[in-house]
C-alpha positions as CSV (number, residue, x, y, z in Angstrom):
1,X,103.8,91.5,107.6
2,X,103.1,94.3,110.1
3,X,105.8,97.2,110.8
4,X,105.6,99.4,113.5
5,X,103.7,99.5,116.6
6,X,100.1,99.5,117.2
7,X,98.8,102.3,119.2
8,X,97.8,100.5,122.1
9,X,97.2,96.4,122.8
10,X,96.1,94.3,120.0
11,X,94.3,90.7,120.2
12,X,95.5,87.3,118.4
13,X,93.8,84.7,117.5
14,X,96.2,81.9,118.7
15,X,94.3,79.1,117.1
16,X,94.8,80.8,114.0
17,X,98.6,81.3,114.7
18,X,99.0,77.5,115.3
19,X,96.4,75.9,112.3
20,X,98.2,78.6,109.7
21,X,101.8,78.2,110.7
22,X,102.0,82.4,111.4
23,X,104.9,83.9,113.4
24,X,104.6,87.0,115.5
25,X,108.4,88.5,115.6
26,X,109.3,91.6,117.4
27,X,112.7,93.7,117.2
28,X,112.9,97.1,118.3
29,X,115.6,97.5,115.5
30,X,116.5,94.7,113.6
31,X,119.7,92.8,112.9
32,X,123.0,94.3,112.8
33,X,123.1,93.6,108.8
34,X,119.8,95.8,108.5
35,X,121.1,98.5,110.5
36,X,124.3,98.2,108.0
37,X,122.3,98.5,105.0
38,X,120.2,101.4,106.7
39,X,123.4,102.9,107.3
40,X,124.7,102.5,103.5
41,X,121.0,103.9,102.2
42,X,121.2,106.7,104.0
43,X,125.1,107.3,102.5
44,X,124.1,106.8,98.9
45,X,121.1,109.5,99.4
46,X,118.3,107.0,98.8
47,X,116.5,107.9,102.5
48,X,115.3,110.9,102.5
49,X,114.2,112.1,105.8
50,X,111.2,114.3,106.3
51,X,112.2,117.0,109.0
52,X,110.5,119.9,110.3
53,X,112.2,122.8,111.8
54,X,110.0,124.7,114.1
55,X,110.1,127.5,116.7
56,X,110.2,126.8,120.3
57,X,107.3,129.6,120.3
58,X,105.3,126.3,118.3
59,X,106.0,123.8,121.5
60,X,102.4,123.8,123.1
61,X,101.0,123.8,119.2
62,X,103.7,120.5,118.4
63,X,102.2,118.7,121.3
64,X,98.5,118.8,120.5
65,X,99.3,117.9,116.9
66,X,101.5,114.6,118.4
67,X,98.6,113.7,119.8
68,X,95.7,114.1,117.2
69,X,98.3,112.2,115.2
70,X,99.4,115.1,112.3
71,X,102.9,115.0,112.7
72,X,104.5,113.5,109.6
73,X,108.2,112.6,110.1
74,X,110.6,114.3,112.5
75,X,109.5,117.6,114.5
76,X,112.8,119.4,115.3
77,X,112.5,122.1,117.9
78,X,114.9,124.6,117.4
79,X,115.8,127.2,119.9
80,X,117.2,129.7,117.8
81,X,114.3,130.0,114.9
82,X,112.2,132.9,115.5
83,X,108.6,133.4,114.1
């Protein structure tokens, strides 16, 4: 089982997908019952988000660490932090 999305395009060997009986499944966010129990996780405090305030000063800084892949959950610009 894969979660998420690759970065860009991936290959499959379809031979392989047939002779081994393997399904490829894609949902952008599940069933209705998994959003429900994402929901109720979330209410009983067992998800615990990982949220980073930052300064808008930190925008051009944000970017380049989206891209090199450094963020680590949520980066949350907001407009009244000062440095």
């Amino acid at each position: 089982m894969a979660v998420g999305l690759p970065p860009e395009s991936m290959s499959l060997n379809i031979p392989r997908l047939v002779l081994d009986g393997i399904e490829v499944v894609g949902s952008l966010v599940g069933t209705r019952q998994d959003l429900a129990e994402a929901f109720q996780f979330a209410a009983e405090g067992k998800v615990t988000p990982k949220v980073t305030l930052r300064p808008l000063e930190d925008i051009n800084t944000i970017f380049h660490e989206m891209e090199s892949g450094q963020i680590k959950g949520r980066m949350v610009i907001d407009f009244k932090l000062k440095k």
